[in-house]
C-alpha positions in Angstrom: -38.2 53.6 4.5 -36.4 55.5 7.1 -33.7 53.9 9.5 -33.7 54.5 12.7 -30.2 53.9 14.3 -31.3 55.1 18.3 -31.1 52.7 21.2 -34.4 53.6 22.5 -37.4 51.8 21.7 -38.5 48.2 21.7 -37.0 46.1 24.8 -37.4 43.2 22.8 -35.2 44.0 20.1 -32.5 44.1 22.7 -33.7 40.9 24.4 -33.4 39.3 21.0 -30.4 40.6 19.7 -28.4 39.3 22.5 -29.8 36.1 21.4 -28.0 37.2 18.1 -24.8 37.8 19.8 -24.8 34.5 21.9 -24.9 32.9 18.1 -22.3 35.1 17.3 -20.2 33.8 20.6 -20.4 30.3 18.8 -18.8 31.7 15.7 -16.1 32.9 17.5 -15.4 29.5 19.4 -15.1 27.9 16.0 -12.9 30.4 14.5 -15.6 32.0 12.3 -15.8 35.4 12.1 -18.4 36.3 14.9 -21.9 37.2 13.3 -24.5 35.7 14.8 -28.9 36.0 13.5 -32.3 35.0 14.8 -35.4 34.5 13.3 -38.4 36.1 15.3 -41.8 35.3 14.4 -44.7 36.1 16.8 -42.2 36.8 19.7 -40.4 33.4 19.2 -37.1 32.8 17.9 -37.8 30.2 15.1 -34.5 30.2 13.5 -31.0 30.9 14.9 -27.7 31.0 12.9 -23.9 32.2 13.1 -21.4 32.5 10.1 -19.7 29.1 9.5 -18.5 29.7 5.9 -15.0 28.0 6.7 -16.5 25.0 8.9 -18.9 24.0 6.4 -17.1 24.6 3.4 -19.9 26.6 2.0 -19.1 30.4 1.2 -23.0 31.2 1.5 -23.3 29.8 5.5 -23.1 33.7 6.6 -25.2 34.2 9.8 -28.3 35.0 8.3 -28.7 32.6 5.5 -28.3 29.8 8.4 -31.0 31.4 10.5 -33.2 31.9 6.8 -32.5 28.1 6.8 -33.5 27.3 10.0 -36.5 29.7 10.3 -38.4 28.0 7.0 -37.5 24.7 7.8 -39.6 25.2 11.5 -42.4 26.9 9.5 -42.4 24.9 6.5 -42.3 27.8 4.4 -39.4 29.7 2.2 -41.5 32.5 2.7 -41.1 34.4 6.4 -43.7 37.4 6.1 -43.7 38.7 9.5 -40.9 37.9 10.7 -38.0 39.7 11.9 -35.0 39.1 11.8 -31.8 40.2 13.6 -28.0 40.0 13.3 -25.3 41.6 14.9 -23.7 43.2 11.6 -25.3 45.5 8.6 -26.2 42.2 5.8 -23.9 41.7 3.1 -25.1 42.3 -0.6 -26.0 38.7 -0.8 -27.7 38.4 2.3 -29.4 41.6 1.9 -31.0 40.2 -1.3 -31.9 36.8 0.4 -34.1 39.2 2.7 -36.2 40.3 0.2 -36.5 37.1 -1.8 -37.5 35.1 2.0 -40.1 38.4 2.8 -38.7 39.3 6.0 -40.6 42.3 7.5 -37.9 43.3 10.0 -34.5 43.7 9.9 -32.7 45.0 13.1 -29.3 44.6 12.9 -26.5 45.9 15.6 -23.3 47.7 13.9 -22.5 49.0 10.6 -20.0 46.9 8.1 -18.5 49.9 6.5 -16.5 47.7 3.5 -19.1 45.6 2.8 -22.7 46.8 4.5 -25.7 46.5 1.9 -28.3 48.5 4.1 -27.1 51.6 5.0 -22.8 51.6 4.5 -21.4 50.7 1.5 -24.6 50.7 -0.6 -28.4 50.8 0.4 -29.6 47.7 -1.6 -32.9 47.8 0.1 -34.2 51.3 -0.9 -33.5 50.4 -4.7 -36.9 51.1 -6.1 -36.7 47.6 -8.6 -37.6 45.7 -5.7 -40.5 44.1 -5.4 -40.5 44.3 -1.2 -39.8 46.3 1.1 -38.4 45.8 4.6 -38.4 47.7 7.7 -35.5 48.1 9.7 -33.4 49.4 12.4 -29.9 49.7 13.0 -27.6 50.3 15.8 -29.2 48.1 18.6 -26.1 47.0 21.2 -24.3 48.7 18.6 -21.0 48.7 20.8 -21.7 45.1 21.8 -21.9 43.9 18.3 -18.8 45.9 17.4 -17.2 44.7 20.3 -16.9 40.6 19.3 -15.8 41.7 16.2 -12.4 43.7 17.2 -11.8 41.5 19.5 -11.8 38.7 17.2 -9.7 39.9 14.4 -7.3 41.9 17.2 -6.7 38.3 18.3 -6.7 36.7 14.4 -3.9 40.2 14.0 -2.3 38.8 17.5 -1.6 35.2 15.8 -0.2 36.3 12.8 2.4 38.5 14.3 3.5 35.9 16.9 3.5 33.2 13.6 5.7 35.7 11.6 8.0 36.1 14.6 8.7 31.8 15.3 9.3 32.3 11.4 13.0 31.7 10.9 14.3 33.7 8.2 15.3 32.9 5.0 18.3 31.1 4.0 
């Protein structure tokens, strides 16, 4: 399946990634780092999530396994075949895999996660041929946007750490 990284294309995707990113605002208020997701089935949002991993104590809350949450809890289903499903960074391995098992079609997602990035970065876990379903997707939609929240967020987490070192007295 190819990937399309371009900006042109499908208004929506834009209209509904900024949805994405407003989830990913929330993260940022609660000291998360700032991913945000929505579910999209039918041209309605039916699930929305942002990483809360620390918050919730639960190292599986990223963004998208919140909004996979959310999205078959309004449908009733663990299955989401036709829906689509966007998030401001490239999934993680984990997530990646929870996209196949839940039968997303879709996956548009805003910048690349070049440590960790399971769709087109570090590894390409969808195009492995032992899966058993395959998912569109497109990458690089409010690319800069996406990137944005994220250095500003860890340039201020960078920020705190120096000015903690510094009101550090030394040792005696």
């Amino acid at each position: 399946m190819a990937l399309e990284t371009h900006l042109s294309g499908n208004d929506d995707d834009h209209l509904f990634m900024q949805q994405a990113l407003a989830q990913a605002q929330l993260a940022f208020a609660a000291g998360e780092v700032p991913v945000g997701a929505v579910v999209v089935l039918d041209g309605e949002v039916i699930g929305r999530g942002y990483n809360q991993p620390i918050t919730s104590l639960d190292p599986s809350a990223h963004a998208e396994m919140v909004a996979l949450r959310d999205a078959a809890k309004t449908i009733g289903n663990y299955r989401l075949s036709g829906a689509t499903l966007y998030v401001t960074v490239e999934p993680c391995s984990m997530c990646s895999g929870l996209l196949v098992h839940s039968r997303i079609q879709r996956l548009v997602y805003g910048t690349t996660e070049p440590k960790a990035g399971a769709v087109e970065s570090a590894i390409q876990l969808l195009d492995q041929p032992f899966l058993n379903h395959t998912i569109e997707r497109r990458g690089g939609v409010l690319a800069e946007s996406c990137s944005a929240i994220m250095s500003e967020f860890f340039a201020q987490r960078r920020a705190a750490k120096k000015r903690l070192k510094q009101n550090t007295p030394p040792p005696q």
